[in-house]
TINU-600840 format. One record per residue: residue in three letters; x, y, z of N, C-alpha, C in turn. Coordinates in Angstrom, 1 decimal, m for minus. Last residue first. Example, Ala and Ser with C-alpha at 12.3 -4.5 7.8 and 13.67 -1.06 7.14 Angstrom:
2
> type_n.x_n.y_n.z_ca.x_ca.y_ca.z_c.x_c.y_c.z
> Ser_12.8_m2.2_7.1_13.7_m1.1_7.1_12.9_0.0_7.9;
> Ala_13.2_m5.7_7.8_12.3_m4.5_7.8_13.2_m3.3_7.8;
***
This chain:
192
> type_n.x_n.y_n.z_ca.x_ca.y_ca.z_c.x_c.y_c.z
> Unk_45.5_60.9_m19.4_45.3_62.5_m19.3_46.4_63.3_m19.6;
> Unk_45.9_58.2_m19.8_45.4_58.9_m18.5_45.1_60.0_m18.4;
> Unk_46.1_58.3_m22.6_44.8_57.6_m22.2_44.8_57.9_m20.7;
> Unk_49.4_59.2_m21.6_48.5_59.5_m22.5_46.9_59.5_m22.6;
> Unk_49.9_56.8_m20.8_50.0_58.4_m20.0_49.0_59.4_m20.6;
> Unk_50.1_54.7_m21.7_49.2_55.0_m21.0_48.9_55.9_m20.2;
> Unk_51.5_55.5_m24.4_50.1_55.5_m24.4_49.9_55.3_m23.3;
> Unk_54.2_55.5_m22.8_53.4_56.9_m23.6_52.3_56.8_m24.0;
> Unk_54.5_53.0_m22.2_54.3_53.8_m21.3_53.6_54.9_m21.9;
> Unk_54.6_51.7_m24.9_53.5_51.5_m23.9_53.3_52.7_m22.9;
> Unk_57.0_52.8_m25.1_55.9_53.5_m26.3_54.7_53.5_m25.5;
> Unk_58.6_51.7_m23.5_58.3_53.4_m23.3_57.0_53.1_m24.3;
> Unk_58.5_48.8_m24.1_58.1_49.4_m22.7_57.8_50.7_m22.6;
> Unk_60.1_49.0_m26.7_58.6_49.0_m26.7_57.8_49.2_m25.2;
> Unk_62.5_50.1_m25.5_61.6_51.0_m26.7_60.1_50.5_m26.6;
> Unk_62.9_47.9_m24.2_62.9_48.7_m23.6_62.3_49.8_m24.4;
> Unk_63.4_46.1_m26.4_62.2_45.4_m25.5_61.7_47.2_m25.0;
> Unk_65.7_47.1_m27.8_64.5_47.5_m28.3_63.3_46.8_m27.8;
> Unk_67.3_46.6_m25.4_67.4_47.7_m26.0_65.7_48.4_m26.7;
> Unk_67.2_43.7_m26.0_66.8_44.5_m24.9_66.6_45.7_m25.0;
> Unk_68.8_43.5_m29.0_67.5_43.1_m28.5_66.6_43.6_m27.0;
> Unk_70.5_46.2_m30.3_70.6_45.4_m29.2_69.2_45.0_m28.7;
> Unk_70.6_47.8_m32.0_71.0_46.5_m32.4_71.2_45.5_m31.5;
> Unk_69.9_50.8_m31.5_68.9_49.4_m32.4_69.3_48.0_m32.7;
> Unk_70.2_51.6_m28.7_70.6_50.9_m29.3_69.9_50.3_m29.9;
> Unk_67.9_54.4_m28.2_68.0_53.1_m28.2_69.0_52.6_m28.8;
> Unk_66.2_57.4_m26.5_67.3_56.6_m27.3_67.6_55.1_m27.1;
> Unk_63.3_59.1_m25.9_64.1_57.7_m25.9_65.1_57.9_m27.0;
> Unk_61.7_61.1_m26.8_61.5_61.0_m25.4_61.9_59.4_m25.1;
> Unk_61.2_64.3_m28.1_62.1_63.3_m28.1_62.1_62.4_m26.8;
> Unk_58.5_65.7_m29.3_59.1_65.4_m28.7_60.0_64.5_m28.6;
> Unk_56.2_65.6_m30.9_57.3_65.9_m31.8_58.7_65.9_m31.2;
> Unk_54.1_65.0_m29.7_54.2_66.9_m30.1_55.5_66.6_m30.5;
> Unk_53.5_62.8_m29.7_52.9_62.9_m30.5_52.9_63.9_m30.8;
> Unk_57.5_61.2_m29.6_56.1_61.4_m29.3_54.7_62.4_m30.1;
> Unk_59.7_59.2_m30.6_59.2_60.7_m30.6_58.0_60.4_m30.2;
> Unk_63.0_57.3_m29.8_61.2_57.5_m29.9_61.0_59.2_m29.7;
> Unk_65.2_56.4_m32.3_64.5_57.5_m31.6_63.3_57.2_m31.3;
> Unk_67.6_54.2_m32.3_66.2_54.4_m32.8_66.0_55.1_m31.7;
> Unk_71.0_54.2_m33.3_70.3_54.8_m32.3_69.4_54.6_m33.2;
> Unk_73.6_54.2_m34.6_73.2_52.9_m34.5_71.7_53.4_m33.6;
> Unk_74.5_57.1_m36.6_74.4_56.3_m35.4_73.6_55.3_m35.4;
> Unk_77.7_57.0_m38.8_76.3_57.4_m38.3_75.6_56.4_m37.3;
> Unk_79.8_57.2_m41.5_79.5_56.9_m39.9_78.5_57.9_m39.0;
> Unk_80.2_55.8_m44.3_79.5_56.4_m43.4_79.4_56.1_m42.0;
> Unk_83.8_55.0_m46.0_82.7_54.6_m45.0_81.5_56.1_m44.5;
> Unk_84.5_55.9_m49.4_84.8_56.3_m48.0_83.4_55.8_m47.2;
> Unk_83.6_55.6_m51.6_84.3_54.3_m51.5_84.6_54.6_m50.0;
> Unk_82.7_58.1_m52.3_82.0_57.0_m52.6_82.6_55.7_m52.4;
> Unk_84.5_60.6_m50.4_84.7_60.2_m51.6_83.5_58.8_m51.6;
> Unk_83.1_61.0_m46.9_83.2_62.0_m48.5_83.1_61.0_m50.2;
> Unk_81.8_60.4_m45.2_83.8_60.2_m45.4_84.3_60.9_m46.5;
> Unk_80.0_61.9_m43.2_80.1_61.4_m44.3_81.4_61.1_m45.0;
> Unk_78.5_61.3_m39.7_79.8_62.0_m40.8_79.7_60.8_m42.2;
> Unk_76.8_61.7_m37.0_76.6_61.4_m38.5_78.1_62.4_m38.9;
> Unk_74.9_60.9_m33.8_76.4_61.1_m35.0_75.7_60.9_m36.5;
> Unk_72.1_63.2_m32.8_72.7_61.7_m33.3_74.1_61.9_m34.2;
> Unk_70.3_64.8_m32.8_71.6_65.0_m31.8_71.9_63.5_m31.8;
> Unk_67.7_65.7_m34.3_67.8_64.4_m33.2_68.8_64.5_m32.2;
> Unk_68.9_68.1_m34.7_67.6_68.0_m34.1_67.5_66.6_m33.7;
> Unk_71.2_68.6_m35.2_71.0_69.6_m34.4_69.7_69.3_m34.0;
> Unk_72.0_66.0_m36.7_73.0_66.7_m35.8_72.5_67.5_m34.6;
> Unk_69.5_65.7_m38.1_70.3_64.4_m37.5_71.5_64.9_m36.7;
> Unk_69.0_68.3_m39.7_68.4_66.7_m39.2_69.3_66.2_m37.9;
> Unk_71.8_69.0_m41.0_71.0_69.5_m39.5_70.1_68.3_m39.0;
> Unk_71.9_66.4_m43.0_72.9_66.4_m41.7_72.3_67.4_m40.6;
> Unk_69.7_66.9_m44.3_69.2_65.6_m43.4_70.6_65.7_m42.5;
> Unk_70.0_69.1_m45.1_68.6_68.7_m44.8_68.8_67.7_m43.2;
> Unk_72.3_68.3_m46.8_72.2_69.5_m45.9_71.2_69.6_m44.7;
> Unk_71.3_66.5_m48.5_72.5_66.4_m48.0_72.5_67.4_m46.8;
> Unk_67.8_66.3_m49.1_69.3_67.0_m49.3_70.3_66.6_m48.7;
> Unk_66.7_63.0_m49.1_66.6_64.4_m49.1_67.8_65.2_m49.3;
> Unk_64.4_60.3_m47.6_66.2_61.2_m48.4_65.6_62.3_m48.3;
> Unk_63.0_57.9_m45.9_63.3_59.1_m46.6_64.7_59.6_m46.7;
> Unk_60.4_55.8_m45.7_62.2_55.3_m46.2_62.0_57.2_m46.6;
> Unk_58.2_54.6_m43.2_58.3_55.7_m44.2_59.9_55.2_m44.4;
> Unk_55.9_52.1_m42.6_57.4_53.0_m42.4_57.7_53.5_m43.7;
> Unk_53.5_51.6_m43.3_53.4_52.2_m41.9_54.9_52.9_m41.8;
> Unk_53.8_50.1_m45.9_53.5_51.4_m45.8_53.6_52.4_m44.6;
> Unk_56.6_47.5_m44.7_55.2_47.9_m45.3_55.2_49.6_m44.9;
> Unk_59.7_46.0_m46.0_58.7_47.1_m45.4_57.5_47.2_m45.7;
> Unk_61.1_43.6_m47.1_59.3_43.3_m46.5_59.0_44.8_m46.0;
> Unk_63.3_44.2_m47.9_63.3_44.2_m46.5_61.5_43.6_m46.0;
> Unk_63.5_44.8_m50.8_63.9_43.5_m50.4_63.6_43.2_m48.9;
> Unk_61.1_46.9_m50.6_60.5_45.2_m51.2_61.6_44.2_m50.7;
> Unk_62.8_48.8_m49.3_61.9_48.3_m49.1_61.4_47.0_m49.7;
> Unk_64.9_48.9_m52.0_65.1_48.5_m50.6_63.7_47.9_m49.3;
> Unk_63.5_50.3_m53.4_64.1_48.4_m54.0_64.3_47.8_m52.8;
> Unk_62.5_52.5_m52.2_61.9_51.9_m52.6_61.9_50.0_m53.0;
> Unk_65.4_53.3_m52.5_64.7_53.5_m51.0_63.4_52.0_m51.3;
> Unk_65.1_53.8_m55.7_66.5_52.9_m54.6_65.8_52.9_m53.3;
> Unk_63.7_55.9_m55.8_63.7_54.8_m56.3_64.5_53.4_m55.9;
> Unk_64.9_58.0_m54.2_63.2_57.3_m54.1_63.1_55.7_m54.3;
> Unk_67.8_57.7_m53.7_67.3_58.1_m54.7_65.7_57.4_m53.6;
> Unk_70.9_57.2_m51.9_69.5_56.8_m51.9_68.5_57.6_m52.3;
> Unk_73.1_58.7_m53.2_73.4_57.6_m53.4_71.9_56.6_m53.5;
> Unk_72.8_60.8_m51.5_73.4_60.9_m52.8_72.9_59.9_m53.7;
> Unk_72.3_60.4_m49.5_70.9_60.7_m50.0_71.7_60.8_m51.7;
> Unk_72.6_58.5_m47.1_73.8_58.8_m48.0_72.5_58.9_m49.1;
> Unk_70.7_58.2_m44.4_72.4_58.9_m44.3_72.8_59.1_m45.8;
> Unk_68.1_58.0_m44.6_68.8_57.6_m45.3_70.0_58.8_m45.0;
> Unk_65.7_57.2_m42.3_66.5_58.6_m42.8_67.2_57.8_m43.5;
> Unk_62.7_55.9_m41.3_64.2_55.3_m41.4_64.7_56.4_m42.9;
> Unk_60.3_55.8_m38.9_61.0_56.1_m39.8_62.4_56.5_m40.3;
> Unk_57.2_54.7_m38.2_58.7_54.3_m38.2_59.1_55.2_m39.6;
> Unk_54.0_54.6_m35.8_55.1_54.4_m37.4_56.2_54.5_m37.2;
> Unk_53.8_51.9_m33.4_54.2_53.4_m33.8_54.6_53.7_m35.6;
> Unk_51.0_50.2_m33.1_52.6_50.0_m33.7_52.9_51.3_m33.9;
> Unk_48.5_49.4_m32.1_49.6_50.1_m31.6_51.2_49.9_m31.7;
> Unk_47.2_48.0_m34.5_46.7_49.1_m33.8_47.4_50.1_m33.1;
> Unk_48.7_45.5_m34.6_48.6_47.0_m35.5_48.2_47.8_m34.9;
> Unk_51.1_45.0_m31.5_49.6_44.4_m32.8_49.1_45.3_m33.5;
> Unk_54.2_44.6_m31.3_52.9_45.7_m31.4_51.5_45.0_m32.2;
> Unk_56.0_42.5_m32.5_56.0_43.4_m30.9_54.8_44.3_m31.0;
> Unk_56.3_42.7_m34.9_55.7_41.6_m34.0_55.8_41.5_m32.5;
> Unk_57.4_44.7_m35.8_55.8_44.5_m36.7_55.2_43.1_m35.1;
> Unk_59.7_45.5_m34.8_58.3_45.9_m33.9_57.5_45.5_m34.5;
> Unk_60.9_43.7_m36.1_60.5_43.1_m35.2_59.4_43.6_m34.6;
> Unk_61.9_46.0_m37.8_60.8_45.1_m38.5_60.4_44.5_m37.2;
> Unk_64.2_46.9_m36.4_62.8_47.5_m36.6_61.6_47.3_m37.3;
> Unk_65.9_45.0_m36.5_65.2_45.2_m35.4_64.0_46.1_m35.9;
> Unk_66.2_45.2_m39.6_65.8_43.5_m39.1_65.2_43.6_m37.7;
> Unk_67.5_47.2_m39.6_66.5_47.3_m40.5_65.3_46.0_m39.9;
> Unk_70.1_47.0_m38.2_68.8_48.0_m37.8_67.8_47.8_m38.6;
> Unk_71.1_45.2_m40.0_70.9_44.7_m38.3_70.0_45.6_m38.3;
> Unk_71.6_46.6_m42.6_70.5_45.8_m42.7_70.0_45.1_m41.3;
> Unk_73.3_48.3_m41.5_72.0_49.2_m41.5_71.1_47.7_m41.6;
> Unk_76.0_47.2_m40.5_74.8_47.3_m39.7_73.6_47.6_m39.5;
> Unk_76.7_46.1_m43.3_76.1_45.1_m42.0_75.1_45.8_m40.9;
> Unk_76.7_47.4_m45.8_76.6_46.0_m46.0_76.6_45.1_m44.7;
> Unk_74.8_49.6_m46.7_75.9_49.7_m46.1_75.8_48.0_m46.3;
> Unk_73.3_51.1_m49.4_74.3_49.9_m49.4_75.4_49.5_m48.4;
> Unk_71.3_52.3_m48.2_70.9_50.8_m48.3_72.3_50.1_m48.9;
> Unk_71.5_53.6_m44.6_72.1_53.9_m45.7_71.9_52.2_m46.7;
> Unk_70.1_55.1_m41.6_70.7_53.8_m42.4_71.0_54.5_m43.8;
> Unk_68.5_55.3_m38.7_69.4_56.2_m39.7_70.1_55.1_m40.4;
> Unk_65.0_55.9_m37.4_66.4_55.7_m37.3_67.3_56.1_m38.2;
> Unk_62.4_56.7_m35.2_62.6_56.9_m36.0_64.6_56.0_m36.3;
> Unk_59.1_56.1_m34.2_60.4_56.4_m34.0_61.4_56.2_m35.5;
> Unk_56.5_57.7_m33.1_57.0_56.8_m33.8_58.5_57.0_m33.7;
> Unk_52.9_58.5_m32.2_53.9_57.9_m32.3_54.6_57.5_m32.9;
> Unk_51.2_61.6_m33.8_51.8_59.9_m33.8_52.9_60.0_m32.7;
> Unk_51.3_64.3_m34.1_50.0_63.6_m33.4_50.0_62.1_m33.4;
> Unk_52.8_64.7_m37.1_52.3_65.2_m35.9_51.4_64.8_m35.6;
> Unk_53.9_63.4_m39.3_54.3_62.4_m37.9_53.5_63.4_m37.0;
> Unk_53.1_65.3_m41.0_52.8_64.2_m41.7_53.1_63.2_m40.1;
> Unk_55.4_67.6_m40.5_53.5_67.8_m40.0_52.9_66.1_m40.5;
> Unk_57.9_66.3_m41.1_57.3_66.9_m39.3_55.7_67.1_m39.2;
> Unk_57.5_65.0_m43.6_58.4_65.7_m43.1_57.4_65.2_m41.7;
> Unk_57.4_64.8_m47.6_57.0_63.7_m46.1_57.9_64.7_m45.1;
> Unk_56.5_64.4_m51.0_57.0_65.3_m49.9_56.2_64.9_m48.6;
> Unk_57.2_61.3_m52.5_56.4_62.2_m52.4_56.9_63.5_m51.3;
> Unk_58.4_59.2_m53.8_58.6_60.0_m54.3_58.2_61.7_m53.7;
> Unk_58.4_57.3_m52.4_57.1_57.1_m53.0_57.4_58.8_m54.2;
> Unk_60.0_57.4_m50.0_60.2_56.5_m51.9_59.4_56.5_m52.2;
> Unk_59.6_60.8_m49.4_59.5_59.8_m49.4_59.7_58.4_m50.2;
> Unk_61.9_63.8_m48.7_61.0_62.8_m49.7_60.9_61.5_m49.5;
> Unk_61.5_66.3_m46.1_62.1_64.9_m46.7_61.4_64.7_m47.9;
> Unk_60.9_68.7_m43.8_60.7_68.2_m45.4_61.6_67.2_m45.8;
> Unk_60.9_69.5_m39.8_61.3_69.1_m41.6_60.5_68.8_m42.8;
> Unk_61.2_70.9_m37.5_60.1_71.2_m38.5_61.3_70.5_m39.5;
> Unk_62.8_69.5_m34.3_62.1_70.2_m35.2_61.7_70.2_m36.9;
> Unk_62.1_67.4_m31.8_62.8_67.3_m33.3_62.0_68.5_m34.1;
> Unk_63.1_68.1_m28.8_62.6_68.4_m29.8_62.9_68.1_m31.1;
> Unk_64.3_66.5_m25.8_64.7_67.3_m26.9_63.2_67.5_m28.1;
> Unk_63.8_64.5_m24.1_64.7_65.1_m23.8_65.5_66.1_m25.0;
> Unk_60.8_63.9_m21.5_61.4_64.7_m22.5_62.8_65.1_m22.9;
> Unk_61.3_60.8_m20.0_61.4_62.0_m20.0_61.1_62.5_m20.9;
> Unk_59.0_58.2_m20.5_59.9_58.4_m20.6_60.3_60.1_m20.3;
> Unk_56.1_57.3_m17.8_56.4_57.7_m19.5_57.7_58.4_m19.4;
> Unk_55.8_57.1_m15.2_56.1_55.8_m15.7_56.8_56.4_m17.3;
> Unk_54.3_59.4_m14.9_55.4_59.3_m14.3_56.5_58.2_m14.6;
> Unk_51.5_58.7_m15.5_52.2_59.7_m16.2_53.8_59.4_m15.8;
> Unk_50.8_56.3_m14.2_51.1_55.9_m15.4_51.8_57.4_m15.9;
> Unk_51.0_57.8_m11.3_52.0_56.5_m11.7_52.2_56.7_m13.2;
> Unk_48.7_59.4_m11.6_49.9_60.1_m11.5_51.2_59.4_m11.7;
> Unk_46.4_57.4_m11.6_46.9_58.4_m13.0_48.5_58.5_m13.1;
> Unk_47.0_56.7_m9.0_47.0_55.8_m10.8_47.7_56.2_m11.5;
> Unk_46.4_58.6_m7.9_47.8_58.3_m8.1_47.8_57.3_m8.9;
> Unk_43.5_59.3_m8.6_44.6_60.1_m9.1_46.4_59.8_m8.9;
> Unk_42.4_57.0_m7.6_42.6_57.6_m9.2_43.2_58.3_m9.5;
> Unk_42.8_57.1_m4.9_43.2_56.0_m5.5_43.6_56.6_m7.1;
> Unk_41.1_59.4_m4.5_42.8_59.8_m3.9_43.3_58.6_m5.1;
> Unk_38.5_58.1_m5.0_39.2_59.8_m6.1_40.7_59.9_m5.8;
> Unk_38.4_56.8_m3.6_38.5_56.0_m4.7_39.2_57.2_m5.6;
> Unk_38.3_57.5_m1.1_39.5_57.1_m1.2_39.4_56.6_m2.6;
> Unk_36.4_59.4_m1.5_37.1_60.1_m1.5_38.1_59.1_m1.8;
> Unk_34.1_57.7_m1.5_34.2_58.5_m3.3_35.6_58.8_m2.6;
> Unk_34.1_56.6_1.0_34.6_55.5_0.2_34.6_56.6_m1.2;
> Unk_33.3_59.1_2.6_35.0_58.4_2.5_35.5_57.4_1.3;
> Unk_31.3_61.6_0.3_32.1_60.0_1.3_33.5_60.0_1.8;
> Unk_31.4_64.7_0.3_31.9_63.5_m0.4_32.1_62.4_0.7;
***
C-alpha cells in the first residue's frame, strides 16, 4: 500500500472512530412492551425496533407541565427536516383517565401528527414501564383529585431499543442537546 492509501485509510478510520465516540453512551434497555395506541390499536417495542425515537410521559388533564412537554416535543417537528425526525412517543401516566379516545382529542388540540404515537394501557403496564424500564419517576396519588407525579424527562432510544439520553423536556437547551445526540446516533450509525 502507498503512503498516500495508507494515510488516507489511518485518516478514515479515526473519522469513523470520532463519529462513533461522539454518539451518546448506552445507559439501559427499554424492554419488550404492548401499549394501545389512540388509534385504538396494539403499539409496543417491535413497532419502534430499528427507529430512532424518543420518548416521554404526560397525562392530558394535567394543566401545566404535560402541555410544556407537549409544546417541546412538537418543536422537534422544526428541529429535524422529515426525513430525520425521530418518532416520538408520549405514555400517558393516568391511563384510567386517558382512554384512545381522549389521547386522540388530545392530539387534534396539540397539532400531533402520525409520526407520534399517544399511548395507554394498563395501569400496571405502564408503571413497570416507566420504573423498571425507562427508570423515570412516576407515582399516582390515587384518589382522581390527587396530583400525578412523574417525570419531566424525554428519552432517546435507539434503534436496538437502547437507552442512550435523558433530557429535561422543559428546558430549551436540554432539548438542542437531544437533537445533538440523535444527530450523533445517525452519524455513528452511517459510519458503521
Amino acid at each position: 500500500m502507498s503512503a498516500c492509501r495508507l494515510v488516507l485509510a489511518a485518516a478514515s478510520f479515526l473519522l469513523a472512530a470520532c463519529h462513533r465516540a461522539d454518539a451518546p453512551p448506552v445507559l439501559g434497555e427499554v424492554p419488550s412492551f404492548a401499549l394501545v395506541e389512540r388509534s385504538g390499536t396494539a403499539f409496543g417495542s417491535e413497532q419502534l425496533r430499528g427507529r430512532v425515537w424518543v420518548a416521554n410521559f404526560i397525562f392530558t388533564s394535567c394543566p401545566d407541565v404535560c402541555p410544556a412537554l407537549t409544546a417541546q416535543m412538537r418543536r422537534l417537528d422544526e428541529l429535524f427536516p422529515d426525513a430525520e425526525r425521530p418518532a416520538r412517543v408520549s405514555v400517558s401516566v393516568d391511563p384510567a383517565r386517558d382512554t384512545p379516545e381522549t389521547l386522540r382529542r388530545y392530539a387534534e388540540r396539540h397539532g400531533i401528527g402520525a409520526d407520534w404515537h399517544l399511548l395507554t394501557g394498563e395501569r400496571a403496564a405502564i408503571e413497570r414501564l416507566l420504573m423498571q424500564g425507562f427508570k423515570v419517576a412516576f407515582a399516582d396519588g390515587g384518589p382522581p383529585t390527587a396530583p400525578i407525579t412523574h417525570s419531566d424527562r424525554f428519552v432517546l432510544v435507539d434503534e436496538g431499543l437502547r437507552i442512550r439520553g435523558y433530557y429535561h423536556g422543559r428546558i430549551p437547551d436540554d432539548v438542542e442537546r437531544l437533537v445533538h445526540d440523535v444527530q450523533a446516533l445517525r452519524r455513528a450509525d452511517a459510519a458503521g
